[in-house]
C-alpha positions in Angstrom: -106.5 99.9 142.6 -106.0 103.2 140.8 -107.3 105.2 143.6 -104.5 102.9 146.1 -101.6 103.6 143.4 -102.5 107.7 143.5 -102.9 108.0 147.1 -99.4 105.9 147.8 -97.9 107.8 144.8 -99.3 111.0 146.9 -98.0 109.8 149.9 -94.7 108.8 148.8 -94.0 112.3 146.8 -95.4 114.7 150.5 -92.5 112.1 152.0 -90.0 113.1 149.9 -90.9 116.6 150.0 -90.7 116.5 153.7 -87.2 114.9 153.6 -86.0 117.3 151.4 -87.1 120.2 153.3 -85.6 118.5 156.6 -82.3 118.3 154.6 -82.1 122.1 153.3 -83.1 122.8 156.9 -80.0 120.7 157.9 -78.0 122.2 155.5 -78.8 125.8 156.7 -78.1 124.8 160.4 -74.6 123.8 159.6 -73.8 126.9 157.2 -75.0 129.0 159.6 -72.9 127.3 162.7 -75.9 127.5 164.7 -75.2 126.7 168.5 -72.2 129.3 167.7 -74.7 131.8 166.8 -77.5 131.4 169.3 -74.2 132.0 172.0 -73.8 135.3 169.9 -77.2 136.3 170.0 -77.0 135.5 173.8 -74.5 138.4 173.9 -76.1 141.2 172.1 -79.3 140.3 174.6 -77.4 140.6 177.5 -76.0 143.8 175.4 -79.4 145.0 174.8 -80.7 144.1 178.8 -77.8 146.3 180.2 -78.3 149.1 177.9 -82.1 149.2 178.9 -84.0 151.4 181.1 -86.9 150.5 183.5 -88.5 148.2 181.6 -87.2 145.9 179.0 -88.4 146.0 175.7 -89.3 142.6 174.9 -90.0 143.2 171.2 -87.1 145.2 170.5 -85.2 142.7 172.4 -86.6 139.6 170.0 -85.8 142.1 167.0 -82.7 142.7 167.3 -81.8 139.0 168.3 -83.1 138.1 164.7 -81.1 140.6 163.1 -78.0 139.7 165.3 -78.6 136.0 164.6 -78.8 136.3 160.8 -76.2 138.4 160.3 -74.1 135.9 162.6 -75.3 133.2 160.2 -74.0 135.0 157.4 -70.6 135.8 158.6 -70.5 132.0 159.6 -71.4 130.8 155.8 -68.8 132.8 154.7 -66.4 131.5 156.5 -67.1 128.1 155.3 -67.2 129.3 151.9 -64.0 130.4 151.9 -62.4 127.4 154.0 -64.0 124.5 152.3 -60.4 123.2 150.9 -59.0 123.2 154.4 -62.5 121.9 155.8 -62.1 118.8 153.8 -59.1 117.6 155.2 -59.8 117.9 159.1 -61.7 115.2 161.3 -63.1 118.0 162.8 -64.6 120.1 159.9 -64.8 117.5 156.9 -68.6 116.9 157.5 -69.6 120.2 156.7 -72.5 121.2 154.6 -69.7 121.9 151.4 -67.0 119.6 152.2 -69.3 117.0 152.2 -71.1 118.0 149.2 -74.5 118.7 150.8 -74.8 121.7 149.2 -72.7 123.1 146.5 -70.9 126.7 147.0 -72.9 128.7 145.2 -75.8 127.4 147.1 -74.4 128.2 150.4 -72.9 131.6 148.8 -76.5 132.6 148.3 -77.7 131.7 151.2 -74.9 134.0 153.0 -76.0 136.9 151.2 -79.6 136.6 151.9 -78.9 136.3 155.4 -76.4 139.0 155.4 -79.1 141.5 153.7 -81.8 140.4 155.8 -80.4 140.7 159.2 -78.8 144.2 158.4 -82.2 145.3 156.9 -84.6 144.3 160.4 -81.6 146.3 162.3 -82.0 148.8 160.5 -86.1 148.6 160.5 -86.5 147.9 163.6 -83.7 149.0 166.0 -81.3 151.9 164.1 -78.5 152.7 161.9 -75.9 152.5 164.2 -77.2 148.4 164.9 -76.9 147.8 161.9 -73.7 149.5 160.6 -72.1 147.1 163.3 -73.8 143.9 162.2 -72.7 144.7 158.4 -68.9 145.9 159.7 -68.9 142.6 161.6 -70.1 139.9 158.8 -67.1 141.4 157.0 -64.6 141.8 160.0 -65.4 138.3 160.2 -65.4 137.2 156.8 -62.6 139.4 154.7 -60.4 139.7 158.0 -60.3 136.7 160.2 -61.4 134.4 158.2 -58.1 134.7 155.6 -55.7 135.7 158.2 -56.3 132.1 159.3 -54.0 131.2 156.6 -51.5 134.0 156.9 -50.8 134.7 160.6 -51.6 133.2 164.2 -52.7 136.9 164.9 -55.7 135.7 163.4 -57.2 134.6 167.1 -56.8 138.9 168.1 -59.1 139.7 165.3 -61.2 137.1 166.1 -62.0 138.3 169.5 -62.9 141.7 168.6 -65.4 140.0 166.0 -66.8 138.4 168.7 -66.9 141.8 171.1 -69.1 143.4 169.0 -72.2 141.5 169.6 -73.0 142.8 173.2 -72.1 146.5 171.6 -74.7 146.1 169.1 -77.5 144.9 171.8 -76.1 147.8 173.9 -77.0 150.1 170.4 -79.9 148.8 169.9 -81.5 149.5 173.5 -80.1 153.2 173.5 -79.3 154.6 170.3 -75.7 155.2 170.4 -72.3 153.4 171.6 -71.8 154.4 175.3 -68.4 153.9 177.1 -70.4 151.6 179.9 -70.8 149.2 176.5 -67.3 148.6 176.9 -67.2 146.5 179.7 -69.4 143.9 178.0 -67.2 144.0 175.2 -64.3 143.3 177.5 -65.7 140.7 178.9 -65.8 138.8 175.3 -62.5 140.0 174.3 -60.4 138.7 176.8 -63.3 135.6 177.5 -62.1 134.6 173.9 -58.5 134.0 175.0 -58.6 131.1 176.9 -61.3 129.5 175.6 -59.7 129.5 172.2 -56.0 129.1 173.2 -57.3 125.7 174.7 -59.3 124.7 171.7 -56.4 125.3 169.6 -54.4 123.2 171.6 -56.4 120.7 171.4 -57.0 120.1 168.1 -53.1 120.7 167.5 -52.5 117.5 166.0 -55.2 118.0 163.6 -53.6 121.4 162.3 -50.5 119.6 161.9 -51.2 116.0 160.4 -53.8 117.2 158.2 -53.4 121.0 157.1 -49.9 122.6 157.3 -49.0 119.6 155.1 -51.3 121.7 152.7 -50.4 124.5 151.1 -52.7 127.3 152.5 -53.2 125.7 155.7 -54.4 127.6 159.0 -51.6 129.4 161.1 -52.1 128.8 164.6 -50.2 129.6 167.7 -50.7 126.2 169.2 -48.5 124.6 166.2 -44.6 123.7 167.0 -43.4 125.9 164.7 -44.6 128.9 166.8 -44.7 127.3 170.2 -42.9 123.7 170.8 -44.1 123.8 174.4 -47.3 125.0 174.4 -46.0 127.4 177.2 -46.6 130.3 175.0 -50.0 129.7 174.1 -50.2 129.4 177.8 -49.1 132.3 178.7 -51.7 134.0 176.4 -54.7 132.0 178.3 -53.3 133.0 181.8 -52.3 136.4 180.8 -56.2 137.4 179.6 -58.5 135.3 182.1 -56.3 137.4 185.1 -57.5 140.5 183.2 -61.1 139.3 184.3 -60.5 139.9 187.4 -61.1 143.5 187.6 -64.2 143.6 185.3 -66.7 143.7 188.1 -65.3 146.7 189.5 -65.3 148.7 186.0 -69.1 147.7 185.7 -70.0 148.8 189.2 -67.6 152.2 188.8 -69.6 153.1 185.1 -72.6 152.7 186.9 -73.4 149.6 185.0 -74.1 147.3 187.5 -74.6 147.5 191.8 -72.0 146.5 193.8 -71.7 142.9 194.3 -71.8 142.2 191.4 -67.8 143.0 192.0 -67.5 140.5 194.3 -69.0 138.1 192.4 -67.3 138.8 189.2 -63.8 138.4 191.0 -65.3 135.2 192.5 -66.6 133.7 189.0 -62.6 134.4 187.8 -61.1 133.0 190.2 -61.4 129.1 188.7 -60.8 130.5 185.1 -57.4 132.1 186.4 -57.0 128.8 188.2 -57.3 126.1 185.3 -55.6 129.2 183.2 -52.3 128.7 185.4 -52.2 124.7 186.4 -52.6 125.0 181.8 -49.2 127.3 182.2 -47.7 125.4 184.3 -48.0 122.0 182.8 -49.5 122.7 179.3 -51.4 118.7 178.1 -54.8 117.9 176.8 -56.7 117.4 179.8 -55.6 120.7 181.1 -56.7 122.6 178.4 -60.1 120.7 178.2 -60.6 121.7 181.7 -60.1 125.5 181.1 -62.3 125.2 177.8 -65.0 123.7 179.9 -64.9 126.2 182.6 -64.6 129.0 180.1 -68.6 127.4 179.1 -69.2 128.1 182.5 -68.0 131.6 183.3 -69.6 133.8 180.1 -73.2 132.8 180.8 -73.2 133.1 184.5 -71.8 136.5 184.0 -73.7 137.8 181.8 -76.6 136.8 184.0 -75.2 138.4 187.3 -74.6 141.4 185.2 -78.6 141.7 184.2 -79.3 140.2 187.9 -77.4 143.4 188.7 -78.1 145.9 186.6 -78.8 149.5 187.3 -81.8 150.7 184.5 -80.3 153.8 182.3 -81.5 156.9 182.4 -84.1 157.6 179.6 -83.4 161.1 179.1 -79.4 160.3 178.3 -80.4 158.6 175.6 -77.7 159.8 172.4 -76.0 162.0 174.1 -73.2 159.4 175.2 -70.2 161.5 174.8 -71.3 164.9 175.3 -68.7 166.3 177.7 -68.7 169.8 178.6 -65.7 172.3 178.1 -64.4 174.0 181.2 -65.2 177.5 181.3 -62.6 180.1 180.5 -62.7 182.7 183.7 -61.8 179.2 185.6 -59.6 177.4 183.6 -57.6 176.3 186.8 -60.2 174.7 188.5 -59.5 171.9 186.7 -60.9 169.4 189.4 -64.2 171.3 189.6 -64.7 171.0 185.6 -64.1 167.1 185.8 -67.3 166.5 188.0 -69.3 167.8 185.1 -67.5 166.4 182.3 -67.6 162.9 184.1 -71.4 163.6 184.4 -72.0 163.4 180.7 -70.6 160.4 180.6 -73.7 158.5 181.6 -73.1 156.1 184.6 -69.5 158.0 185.9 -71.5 160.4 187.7 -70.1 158.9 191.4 -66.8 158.6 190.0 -66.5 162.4 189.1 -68.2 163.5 192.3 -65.6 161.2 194.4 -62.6 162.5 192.8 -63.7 165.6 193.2 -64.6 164.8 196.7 -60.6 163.5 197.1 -58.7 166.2 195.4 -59.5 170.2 195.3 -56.3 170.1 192.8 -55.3 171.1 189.5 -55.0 168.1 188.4 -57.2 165.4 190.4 -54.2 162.9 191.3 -51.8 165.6 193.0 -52.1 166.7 196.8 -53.8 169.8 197.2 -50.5 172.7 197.1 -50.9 175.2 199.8 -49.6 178.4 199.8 -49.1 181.1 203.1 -51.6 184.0 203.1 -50.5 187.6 203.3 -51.8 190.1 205.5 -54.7 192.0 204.2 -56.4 188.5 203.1 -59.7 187.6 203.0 -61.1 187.0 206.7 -60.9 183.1 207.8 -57.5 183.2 206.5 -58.1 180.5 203.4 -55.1 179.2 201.0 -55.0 181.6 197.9 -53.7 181.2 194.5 -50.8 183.0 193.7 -51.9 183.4 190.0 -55.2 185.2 191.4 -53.5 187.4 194.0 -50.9 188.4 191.4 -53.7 190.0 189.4 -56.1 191.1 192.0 -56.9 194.5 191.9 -54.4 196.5 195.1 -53.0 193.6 195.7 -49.0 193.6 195.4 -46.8 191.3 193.5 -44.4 191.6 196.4 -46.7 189.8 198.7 -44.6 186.7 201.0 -45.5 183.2 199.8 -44.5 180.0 200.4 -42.7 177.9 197.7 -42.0 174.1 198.6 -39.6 171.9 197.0 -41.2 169.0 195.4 -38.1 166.7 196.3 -38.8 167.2 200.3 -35.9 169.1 201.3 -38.2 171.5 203.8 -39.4 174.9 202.7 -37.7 178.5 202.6 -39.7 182.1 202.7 -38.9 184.8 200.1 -40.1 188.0 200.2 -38.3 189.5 197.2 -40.1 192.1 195.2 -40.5 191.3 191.2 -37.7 194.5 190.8 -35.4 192.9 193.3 -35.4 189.3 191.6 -34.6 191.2 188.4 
């Protein structure tokens, strides 16, 4: 009997202990929003992919997804720290780890820290400094910024996507050492992703903002609300407006270098349905339009991402941190303005071909003119080439009086002078 009574007692307490563990588990999911952060970890990978060379490295890679995912945990906690009033009284949000009073707030405060510290410590370990400066400038972009702006302005969505454009930066950082330009296009790719897919979530939870928080005082400030946009129209516009800047992302990636080049086509392709559901939204705002373009917008980041890695062109090793090291043109050929560019493009790593082709289009002083021609004199070189008039005025026997030809810009035809520099005085 005793022996029966210890091992149920035994049993019973390892149940409870499991249970317990399985809630604080449960609890830490929810604080840290979790399906919201494994998407943000999927966009510092696809970051860190691009950014890579030859060969991936797998471990870094796995690193600096931890680091990225706990400090996205963090910045998540906080949020819900600071937002449990307003949680509590929305469908959507009441059964939250604190509004439901799972956990209490100093619980999940701590917990936001420790995540915080942790994630910034393995990116510092084991990517850099620059890593993790980002993660830590984004938990409190995220947390100090957005997250009260909520309650002050419907701006708030702006800030919101450049939190969420930092990710793929930080992958990018963390597979070469420093913030590139070709990091960018990524980054784009969230920002204006972000638009539409929260322009329809707002609008569909409109009701919810009204009934139950801007009764409140302190209550969120969102676009979607009558007070800012009767119609929906406006909010509307905002979607439309940003997934029609997708369009031309593809083409940026392939021009940096970033990716190969139908990955243009196919980034032009994947925006066409965004753009579509974006405008039949805009044209008659209503629930079932703006689920379709938030369901789309599910579609079109991942697939993107993907192409782009599908596409990729491996950076060069030996650019590593030297991202914006551009050269300064030399002084004896200060004019040859179009001949400098090539090599300043060329430090920017991956605008190599774009440099050489402008250079290749203009021989100009500034590479968007026509090339100005000017009549030679007698005594030129042989082969009779165009000469400029700033080098023949201070070639050595060479007089100032010499005939050139001056055009007028506004297309009248051309006239010949062949006044010395004592007659014009």
């Amino acid at each position: 009997m005793g022996l029966s009574a210890a091992a149920t007692a035994g049993g019973e307490a390892s149940a409870s202990l499991a249970r317990s563990i399985a809630n604080a588990l449960r609890v830490y999911h929810d604080l840290s929003k979790f399906k919201l952060s494994a998407f943000v970890v999927s966009t510092a990978a696809a970051g860190y992919v691009l950014g890579s060379g030859e060969r991936v490295d797998w471990e870094g890679l796995g690193w600096t997804s931890l680091g990225t995912m706990l400090c996205s945990a963090s910045a998540n906690t906080f949020n819900q720290v600071f937002e449990v009033k307003n949680d509590s009284v929305m469908a959507r949000t009441m059964r939250r780890p604190l509004p439901a009073k799972r956990c209490s707030v100093a619980h999940a405060a701590t917990f936001g820290v420790l995540a915080g510290l942790a994630g910034v410590g393995v990116l510092t370990v084991k990517a850099n400094n620059e890593t993790a400066a980002l993660g830590a400038f984004n938990i409190a972009l995220y947390a100090l910024c957005y997250t009260p702006l909520k309650q002050m302005h419907w701006l708030n969505t702006w800030a919101g996507a450049v939190v969420g454009a930092i990710p793929p930066v930080m992958g990018w950082c963390a597979a070469r050492g420093a913030i590139e330009p070709a990091a960018g296009v990524l980054a784009a790719a969230l920002y204006y992703w972000q638009m539409p897919h929260f322009m329809a979530l707002a609008y569909m939870a409109r009701d919810d903002y009204v009934r139950r928080v801007l009764s409140h005082t302190g209550g969120y400030r969102m676009l979607s609300h009558p007070a800012y946009d009767a119609t929906g129209r406006r909010l509307a516009a905002v979607a439309l407006r940003n997934a029609v800047y997708m369009f031309p992302l593809g083409v940026v990636a392939v021009t940096c270098g970033l990716t190969t080049a139908p990955f243009a086509y196919e980034a032009a392709l994947l925006a066409a349905p965004m753009a579509l559901s974006a405008a039949v939204f805009y044209r008659r705002p209503s629930t079932t339009h703006a689920r379709r373009m938030f369901h789309g917008s599910l579609v079109y980041l991942p697939v993107f991402q993907g192409l782009a890695c599908l596409h990729r062109i491996p950076r060069a090793e030996d650019a590593r941190r030297a991202p914006l090291a551009v050269s300064a043109p030399p002084m004896e050929r200060w004019w040859a303005w179009s001949e400098w560019s090539v090599d300043g493009w060329t430090a920017w790593d991956g605008l190599a071909e774009l440099g050489a082709g402008m250079d290749r289009s203009s021989q100009a002083p500034f590479p968007f003119l026509p090339p100005p021609t000017w009549a030679t004199g007698e005594g030129d070189d042989a082969g009779g080439g165009a000469r400029c008039p700033h080098k023949v005025d201070f070639e050595p026997g060479r007089s100032s009086g010499a005939v050139v030809e001056t055009r007028r810009w506004w297309g009248r035809g051309t006239r010949r002078s062949s006044k010395t520099s004592e007659e014009r005085r």
